[in-house]
C-alpha positions in Angstrom: 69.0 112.1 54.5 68.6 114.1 57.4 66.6 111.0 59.4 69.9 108.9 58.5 72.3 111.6 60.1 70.1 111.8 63.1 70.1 107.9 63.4 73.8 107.3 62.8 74.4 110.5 65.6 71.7 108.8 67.7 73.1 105.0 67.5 76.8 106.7 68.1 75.8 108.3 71.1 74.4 105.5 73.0 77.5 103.3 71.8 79.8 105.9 73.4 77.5 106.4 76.5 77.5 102.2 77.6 81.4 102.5 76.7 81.7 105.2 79.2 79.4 103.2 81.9 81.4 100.1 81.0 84.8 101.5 81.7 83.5 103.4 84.8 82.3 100.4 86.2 85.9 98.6 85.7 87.4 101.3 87.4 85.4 101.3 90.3 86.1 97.6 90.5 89.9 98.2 90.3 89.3 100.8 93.2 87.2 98.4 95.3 89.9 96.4 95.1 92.6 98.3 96.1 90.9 99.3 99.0 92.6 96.4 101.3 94.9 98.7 103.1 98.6 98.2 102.0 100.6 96.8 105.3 104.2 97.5 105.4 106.6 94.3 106.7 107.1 95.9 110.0 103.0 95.4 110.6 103.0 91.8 109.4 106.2 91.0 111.9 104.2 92.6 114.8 101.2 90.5 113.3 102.7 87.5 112.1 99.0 85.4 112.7 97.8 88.0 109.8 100.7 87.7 107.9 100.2 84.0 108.2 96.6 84.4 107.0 97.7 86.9 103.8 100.6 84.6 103.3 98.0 81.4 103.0 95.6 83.8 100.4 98.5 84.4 98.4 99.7 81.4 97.9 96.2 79.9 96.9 95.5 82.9 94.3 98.6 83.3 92.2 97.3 86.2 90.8 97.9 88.0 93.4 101.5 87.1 95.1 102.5 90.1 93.2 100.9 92.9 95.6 102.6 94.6 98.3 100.9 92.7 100.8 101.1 89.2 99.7 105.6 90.7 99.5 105.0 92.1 102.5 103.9 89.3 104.4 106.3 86.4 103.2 109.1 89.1 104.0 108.1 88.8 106.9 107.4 85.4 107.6 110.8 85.4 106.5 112.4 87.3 109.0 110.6 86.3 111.9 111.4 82.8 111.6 115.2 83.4 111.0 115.8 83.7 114.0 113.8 80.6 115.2 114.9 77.1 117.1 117.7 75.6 114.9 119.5 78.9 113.6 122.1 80.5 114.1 
């Protein structure tokens, strides 16, 4: 009986302990990829080849056209080229 308690404790240990690696790992993959420095629209008009380049990685990963950066950028995209030949 005792060798049963001691096995079930044992096996429930080692389930909880890979959990806790598992989910650690996830977060540190979440944090490596929010690591890419958020760039307000201001930056991406005064650097509107990068917001070019962002805007481009966007719009070939739909997963991310959410983030601040990928808004960021077509914002503006969009106001830099208001302004442009043929507008008023």
């Amino acid at each position: 009986m005792k060798r049963t308690n001691v096995a079930v404790i044992a096996v429930a240990s080692a389930i909880l302990l890979i959990t806790a690696f598992k989910v650690s790992n996830a977060e540190s993959g979440k944090t490596e990829a929010s690591k890419a420095e958020e760039k307000s629209v201001a930056w991406f008009v005064a650097n509107t080849r990068d917001a070019r380049t962002q805007n481009d990685e966007c719009h070939n990963n739909p997963g991310i056209q959410s983030t601040p950066n990928c808004v960021n950028a077509l914002h503006a995209l969009q106001i830099s080229f208001a302004g442009g030949p043929g507008r008023r």
